[in-house]
Backbone as JSON Lines, residues from 0, in Angstrom:
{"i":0,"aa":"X","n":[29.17,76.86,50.45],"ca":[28.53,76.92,49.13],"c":[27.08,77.38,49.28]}
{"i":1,"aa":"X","n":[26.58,78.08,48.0],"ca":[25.35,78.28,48.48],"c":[24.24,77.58,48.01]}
{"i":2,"aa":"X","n":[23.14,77.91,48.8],"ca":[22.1,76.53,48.64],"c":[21.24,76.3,47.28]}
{"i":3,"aa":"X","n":[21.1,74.96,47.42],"ca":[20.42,74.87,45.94],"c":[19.23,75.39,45.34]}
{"i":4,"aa":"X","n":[18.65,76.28,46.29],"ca":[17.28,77.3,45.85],"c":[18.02,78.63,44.9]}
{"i":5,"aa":"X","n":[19.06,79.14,46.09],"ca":[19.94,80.31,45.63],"c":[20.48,80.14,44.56]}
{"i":6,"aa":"X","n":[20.76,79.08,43.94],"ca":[21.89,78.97,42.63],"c":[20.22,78.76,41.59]}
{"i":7,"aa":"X","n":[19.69,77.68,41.54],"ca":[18.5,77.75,41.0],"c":[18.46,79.1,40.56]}
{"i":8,"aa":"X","n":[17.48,80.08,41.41],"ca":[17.25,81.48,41.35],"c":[17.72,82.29,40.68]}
{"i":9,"aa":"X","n":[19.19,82.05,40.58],"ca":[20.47,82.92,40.25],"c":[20.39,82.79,39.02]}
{"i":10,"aa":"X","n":[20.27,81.33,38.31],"ca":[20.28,80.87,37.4],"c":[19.26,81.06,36.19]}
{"i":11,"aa":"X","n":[17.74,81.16,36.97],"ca":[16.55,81.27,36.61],"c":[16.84,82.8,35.99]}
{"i":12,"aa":"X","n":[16.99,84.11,36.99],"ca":[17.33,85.19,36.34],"c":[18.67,85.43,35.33]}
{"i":13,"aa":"X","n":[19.45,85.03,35.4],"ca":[20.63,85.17,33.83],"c":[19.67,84.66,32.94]}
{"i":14,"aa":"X","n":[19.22,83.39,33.07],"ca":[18.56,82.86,31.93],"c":[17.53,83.83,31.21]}
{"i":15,"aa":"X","n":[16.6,84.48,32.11],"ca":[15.82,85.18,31.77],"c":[15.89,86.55,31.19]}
{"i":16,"aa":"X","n":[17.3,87.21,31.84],"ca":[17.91,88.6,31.24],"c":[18.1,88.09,29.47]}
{"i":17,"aa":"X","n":[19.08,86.84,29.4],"ca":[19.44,86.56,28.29],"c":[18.36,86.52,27.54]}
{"i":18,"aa":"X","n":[16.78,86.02,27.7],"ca":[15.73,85.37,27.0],"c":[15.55,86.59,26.26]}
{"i":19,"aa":"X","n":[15.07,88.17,27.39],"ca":[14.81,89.06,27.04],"c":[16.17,89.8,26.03]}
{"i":20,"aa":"X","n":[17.35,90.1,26.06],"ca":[17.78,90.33,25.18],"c":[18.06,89.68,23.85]}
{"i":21,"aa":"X","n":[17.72,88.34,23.45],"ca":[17.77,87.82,22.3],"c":[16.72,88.06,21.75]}
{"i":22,"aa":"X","n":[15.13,88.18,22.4],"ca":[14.25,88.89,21.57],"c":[13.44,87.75,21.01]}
{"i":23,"aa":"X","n":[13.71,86.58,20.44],"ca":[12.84,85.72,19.6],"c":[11.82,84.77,20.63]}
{"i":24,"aa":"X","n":[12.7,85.05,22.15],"ca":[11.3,83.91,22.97],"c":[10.69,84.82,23.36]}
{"i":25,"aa":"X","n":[10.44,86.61,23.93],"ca":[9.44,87.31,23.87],"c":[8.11,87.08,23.03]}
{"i":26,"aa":"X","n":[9.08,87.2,21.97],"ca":[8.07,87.19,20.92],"c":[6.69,85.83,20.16]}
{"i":27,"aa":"X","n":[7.83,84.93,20.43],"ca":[6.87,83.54,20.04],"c":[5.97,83.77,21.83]}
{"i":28,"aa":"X","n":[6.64,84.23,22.77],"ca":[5.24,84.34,24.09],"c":[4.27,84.7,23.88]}
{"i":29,"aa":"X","n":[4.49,85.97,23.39],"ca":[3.25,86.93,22.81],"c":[2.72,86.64,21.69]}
{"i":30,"aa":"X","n":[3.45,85.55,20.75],"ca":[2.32,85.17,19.61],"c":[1.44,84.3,20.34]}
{"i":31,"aa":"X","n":[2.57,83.29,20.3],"ca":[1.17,81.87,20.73],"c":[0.6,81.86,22.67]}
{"i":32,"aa":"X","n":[1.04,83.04,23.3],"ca":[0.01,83.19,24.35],"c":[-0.31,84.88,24.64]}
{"i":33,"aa":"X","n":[-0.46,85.5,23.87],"ca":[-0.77,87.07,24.07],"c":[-0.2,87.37,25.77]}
{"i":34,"aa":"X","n":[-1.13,87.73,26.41],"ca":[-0.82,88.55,27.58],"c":[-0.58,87.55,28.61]}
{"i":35,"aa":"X","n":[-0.87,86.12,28.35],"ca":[-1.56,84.84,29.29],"c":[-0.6,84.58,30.04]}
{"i":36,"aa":"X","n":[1.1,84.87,29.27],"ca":[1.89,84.0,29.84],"c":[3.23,84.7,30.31]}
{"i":37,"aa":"X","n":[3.43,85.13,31.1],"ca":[4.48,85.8,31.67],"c":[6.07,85.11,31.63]}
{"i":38,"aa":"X","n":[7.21,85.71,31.11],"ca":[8.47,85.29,30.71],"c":[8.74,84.77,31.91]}
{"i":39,"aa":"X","n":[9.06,85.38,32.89],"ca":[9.34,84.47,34.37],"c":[8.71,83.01,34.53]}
{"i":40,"aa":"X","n":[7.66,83.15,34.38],"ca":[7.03,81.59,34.51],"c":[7.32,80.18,33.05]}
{"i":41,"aa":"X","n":[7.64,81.27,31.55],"ca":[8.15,80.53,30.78],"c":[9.82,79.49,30.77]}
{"i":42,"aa":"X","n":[10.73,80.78,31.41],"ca":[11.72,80.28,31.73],"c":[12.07,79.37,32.73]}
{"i":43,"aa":"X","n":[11.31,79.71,34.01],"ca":[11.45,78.95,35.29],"c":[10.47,77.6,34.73]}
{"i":44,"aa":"X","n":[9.11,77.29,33.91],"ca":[9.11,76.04,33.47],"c":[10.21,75.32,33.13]}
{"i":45,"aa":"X","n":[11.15,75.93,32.25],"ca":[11.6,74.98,31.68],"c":[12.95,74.58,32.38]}
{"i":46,"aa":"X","n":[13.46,75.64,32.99],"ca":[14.48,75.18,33.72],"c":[13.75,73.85,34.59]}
{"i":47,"aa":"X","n":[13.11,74.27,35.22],"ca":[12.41,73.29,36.38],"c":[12.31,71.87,35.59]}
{"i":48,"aa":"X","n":[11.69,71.6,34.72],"ca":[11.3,70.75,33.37],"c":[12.56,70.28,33.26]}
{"i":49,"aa":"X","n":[14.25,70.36,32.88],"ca":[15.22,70.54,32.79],"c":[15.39,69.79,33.88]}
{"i":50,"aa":"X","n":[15.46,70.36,35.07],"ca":[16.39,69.35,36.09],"c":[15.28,68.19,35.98]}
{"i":51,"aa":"X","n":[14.18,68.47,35.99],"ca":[13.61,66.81,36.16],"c":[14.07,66.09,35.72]}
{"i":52,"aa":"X","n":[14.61,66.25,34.11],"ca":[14.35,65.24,33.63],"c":[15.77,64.63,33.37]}
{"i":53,"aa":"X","n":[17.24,65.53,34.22],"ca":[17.9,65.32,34.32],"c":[17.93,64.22,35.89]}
{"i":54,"aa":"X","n":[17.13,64.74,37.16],"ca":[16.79,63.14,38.06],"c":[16.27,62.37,37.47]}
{"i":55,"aa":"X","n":[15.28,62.48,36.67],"ca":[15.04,61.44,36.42],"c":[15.43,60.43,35.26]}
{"i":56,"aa":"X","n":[16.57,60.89,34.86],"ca":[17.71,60.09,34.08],"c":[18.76,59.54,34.94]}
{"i":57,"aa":"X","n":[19.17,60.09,35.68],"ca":[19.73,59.76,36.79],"c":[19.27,58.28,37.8]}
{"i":58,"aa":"X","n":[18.27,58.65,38.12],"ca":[17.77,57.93,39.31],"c":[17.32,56.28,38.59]}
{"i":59,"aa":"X","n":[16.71,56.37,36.73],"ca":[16.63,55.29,36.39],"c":[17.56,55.0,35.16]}
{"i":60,"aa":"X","n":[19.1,55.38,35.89],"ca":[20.36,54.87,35.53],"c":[20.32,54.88,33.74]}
{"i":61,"aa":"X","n":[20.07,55.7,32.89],"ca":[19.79,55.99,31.66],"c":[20.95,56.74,31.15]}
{"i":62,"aa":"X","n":[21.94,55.83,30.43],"ca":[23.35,56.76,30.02],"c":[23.13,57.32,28.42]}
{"i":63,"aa":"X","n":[22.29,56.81,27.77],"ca":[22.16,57.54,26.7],"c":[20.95,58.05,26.63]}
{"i":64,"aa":"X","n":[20.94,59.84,26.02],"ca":[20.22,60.13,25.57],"c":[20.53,61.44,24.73]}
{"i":65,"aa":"X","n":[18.99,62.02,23.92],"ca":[19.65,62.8,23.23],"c":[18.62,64.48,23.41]}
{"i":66,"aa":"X","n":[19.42,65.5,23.33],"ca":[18.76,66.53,23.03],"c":[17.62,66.6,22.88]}
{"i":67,"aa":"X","n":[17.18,65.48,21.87],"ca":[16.12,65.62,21.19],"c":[15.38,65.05,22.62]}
{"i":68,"aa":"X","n":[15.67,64.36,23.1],"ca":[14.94,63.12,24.05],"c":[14.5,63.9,25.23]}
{"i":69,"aa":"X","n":[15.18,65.27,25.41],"ca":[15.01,65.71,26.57],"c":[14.25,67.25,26.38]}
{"i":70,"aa":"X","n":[14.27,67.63,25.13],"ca":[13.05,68.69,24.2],"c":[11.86,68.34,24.6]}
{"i":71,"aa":"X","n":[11.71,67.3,24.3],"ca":[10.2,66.51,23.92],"c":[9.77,66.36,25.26]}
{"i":72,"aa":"X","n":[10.67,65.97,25.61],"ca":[10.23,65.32,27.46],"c":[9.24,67.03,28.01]}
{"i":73,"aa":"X","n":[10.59,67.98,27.61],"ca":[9.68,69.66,28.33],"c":[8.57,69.83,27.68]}
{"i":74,"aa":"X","n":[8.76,69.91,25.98],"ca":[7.9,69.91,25.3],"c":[6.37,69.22,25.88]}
{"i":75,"aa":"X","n":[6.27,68.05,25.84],"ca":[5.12,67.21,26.6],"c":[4.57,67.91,27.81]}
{"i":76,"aa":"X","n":[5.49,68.01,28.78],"ca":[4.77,68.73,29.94],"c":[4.56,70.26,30.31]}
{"i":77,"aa":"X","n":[4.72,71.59,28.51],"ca":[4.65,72.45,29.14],"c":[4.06,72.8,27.65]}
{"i":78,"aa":"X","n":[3.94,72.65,26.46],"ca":[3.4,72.44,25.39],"c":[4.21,73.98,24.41]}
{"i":79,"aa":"X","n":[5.61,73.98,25.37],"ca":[5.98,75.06,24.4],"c":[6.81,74.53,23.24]}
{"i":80,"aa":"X","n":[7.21,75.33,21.89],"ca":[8.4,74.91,20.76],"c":[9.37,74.41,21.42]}
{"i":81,"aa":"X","n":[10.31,73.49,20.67],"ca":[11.44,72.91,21.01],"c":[12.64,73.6,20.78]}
{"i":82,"aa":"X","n":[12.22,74.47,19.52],"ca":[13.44,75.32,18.96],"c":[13.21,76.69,20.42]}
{"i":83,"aa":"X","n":[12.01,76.9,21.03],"ca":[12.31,78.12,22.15],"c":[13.06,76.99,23.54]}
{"i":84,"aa":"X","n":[12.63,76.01,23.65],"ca":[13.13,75.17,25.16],"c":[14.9,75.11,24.54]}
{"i":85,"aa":"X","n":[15.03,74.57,23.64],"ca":[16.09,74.45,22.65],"c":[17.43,75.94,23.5]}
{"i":86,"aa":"X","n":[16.86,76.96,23.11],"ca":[17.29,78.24,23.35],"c":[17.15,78.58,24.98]}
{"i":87,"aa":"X","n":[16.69,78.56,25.53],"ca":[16.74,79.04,26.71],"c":[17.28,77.48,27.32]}
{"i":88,"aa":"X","n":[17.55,76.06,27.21],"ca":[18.52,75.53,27.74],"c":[20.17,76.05,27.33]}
{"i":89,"aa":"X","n":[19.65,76.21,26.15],"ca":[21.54,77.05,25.53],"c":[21.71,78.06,26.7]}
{"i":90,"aa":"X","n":[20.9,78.68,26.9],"ca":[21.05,80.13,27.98],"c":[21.63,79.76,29.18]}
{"i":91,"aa":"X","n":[21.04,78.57,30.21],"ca":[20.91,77.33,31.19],"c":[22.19,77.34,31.25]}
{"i":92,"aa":"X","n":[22.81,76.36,29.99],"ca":[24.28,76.14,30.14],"c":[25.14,76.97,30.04]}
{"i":93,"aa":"X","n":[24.92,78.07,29.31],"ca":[25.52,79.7,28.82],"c":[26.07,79.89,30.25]}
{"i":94,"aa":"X","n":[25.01,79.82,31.47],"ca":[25.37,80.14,32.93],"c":[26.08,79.23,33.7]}
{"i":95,"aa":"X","n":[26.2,78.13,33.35],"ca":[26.69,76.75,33.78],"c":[28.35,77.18,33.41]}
{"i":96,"aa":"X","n":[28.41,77.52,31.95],"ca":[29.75,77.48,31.49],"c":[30.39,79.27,32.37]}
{"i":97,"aa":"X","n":[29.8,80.28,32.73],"ca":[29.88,81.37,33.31],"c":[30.38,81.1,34.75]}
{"i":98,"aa":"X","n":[29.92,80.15,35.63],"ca":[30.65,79.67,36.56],"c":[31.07,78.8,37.07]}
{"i":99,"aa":"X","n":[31.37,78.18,35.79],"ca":[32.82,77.66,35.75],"c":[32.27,76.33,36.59]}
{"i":100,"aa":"X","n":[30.88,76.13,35.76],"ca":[30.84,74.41,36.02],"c":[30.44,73.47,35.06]}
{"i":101,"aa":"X","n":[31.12,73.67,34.18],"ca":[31.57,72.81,32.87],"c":[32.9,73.04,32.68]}
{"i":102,"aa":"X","n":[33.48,71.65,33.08],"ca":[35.18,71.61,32.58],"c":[35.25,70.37,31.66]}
{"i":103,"aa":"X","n":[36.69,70.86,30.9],"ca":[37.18,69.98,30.31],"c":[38.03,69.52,30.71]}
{"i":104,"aa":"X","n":[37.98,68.13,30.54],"ca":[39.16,66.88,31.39],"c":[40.52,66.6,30.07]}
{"i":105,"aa":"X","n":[41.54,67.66,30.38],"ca":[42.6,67.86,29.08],"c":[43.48,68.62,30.52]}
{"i":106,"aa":"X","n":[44.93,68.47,29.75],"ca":[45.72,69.81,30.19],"c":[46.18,71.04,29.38]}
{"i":107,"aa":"X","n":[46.54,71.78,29.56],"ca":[46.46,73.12,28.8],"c":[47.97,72.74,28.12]}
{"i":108,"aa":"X","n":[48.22,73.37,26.5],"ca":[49.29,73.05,26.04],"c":[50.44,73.77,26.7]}
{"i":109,"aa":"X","n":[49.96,74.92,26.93],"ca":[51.09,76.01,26.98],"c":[51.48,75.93,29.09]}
{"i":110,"aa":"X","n":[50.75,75.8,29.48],"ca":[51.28,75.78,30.82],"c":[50.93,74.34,31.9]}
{"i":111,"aa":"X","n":[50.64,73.13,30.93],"ca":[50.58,72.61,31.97],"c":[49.16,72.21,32.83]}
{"i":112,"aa":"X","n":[48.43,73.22,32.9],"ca":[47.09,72.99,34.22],"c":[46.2,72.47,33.55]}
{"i":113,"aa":"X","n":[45.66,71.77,34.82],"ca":[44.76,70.58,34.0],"c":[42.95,70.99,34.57]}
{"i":114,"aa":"X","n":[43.24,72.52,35.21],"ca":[41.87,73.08,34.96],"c":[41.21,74.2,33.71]}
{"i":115,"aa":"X","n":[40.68,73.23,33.1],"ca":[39.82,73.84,32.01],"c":[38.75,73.62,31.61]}
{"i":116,"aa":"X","n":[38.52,75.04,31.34],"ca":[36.77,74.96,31.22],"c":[36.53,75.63,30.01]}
{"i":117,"aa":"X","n":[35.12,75.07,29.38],"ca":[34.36,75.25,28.28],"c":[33.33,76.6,27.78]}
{"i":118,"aa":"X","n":[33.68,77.34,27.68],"ca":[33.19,78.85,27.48],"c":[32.21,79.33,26.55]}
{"i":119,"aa":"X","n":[30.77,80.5,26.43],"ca":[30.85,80.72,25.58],"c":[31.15,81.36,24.69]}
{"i":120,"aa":"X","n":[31.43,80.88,23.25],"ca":[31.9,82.19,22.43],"c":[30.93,83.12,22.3]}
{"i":121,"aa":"X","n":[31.25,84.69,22.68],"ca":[31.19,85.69,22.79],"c":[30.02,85.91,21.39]}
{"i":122,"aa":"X","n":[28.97,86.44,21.18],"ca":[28.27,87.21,20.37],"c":[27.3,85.81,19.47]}
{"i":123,"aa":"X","n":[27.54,84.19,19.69],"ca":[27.61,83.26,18.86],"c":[26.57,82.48,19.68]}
{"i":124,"aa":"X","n":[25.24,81.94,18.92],"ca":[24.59,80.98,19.89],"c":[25.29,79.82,19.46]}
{"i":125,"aa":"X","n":[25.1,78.69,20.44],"ca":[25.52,77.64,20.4],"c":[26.86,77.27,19.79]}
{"i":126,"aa":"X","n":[27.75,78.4,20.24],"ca":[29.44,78.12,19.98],"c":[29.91,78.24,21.28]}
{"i":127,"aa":"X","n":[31.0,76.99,21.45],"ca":[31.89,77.36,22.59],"c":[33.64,77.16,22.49]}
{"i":128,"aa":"X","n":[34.07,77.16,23.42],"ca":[35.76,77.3,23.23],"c":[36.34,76.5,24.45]}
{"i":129,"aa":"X","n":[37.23,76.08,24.91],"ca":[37.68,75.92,25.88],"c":[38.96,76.81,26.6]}
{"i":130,"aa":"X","n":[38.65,77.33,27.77],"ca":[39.97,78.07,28.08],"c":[40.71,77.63,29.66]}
{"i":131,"aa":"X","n":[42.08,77.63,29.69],"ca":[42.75,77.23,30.45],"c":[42.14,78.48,31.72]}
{"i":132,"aa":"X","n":[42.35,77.74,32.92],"ca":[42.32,78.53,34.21],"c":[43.03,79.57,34.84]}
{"i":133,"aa":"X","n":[44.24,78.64,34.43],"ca":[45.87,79.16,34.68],"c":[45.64,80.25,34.33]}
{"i":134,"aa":"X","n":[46.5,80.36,33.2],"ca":[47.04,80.95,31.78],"c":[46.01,82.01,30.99]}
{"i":135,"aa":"X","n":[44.93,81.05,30.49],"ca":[43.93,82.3,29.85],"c":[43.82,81.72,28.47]}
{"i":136,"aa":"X","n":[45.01,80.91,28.22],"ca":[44.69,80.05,26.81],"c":[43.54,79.7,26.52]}
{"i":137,"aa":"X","n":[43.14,80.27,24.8],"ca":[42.26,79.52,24.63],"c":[42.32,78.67,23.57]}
{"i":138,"aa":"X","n":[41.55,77.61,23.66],"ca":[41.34,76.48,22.75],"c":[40.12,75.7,21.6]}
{"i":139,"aa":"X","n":[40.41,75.78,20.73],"ca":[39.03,75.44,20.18],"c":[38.99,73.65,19.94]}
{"i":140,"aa":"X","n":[38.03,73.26,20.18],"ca":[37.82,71.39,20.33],"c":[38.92,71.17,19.4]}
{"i":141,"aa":"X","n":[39.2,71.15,18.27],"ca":[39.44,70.57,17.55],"c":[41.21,70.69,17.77]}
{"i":142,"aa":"X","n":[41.52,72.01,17.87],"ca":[43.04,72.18,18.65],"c":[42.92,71.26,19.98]}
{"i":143,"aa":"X","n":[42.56,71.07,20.73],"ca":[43.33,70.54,21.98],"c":[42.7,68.99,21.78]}
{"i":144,"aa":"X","n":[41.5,68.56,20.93],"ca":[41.8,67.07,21.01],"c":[42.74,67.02,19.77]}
{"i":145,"aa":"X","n":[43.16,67.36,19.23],"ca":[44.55,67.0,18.7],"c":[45.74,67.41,19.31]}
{"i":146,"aa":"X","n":[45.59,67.21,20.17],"ca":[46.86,67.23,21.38],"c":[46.57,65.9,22.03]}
């Protein structure tokens, strides 16, 4: 497997291709920091910001929390919008769900396999689907927990 700098990295750039083609976190850069603040260093904050505050939910055994709880947390230590951290974690997981490390714990109706994973829908922020491994089936939440 490869090491946890390399996947980081890997991760840091999708995120950042994506930032630049959606267009709206360019732009709030260049409002509220003109030339000051370079997209590489916006995205890699927050990813970085991101795993923290995922150890450190972890480490002091904290099973609930919310979106909101973990905005604020980046928010606080990097003083950017919540609706831009908001978006470029969507991106984060966008890549998470790309290789195929977000699964769903179900079996597929049509064949059986009980590897499936959570996708995103195609052209849609913050929509996803679930699709079988096997097969190719896909599923939307509401079809397969009513199975």
């Amino acid at each position: 497997m490869e090491n946890e700098n390399d996947y980081l990295q890997q991760k840091v750039n999708y995120v950042r291709e994506r930032v630049l083609v959606e267009g709206s976190v360019p732009q709030y850069i260049k409002q509220e920091y003109g030339d000051k603040l370079d997209i590489n260093i916006f995205v890699s904050n927050i990813i970085c910001f991101h795993e923290e505050f995922l150890d450190k939910i972890e480490t002091e055994n904290i099973y609930f929390y919310s979106d909101d709880d973990e905005h604020n947390y980046i928010a606080e230590r990097t003083n950017y919008s919540t609706k831009m951290i908001e978006l470029v974690l969507w991106f984060d997981e966008c890549y998470q769900m790309k290789t195929d490390c977000i699964t769903y714990q179900a079996n597929c109706k049509q064949c059986g396999c009980g590897e499936l994973y959570i996708r995103e829908e195609e052209g849609e922020l913050f929509s996803t689907y679930i699709e079988c491994a096997s097969c190719g089936k896909k599923y939307s939440f509401e079809d397969i927990d009513s199975y």
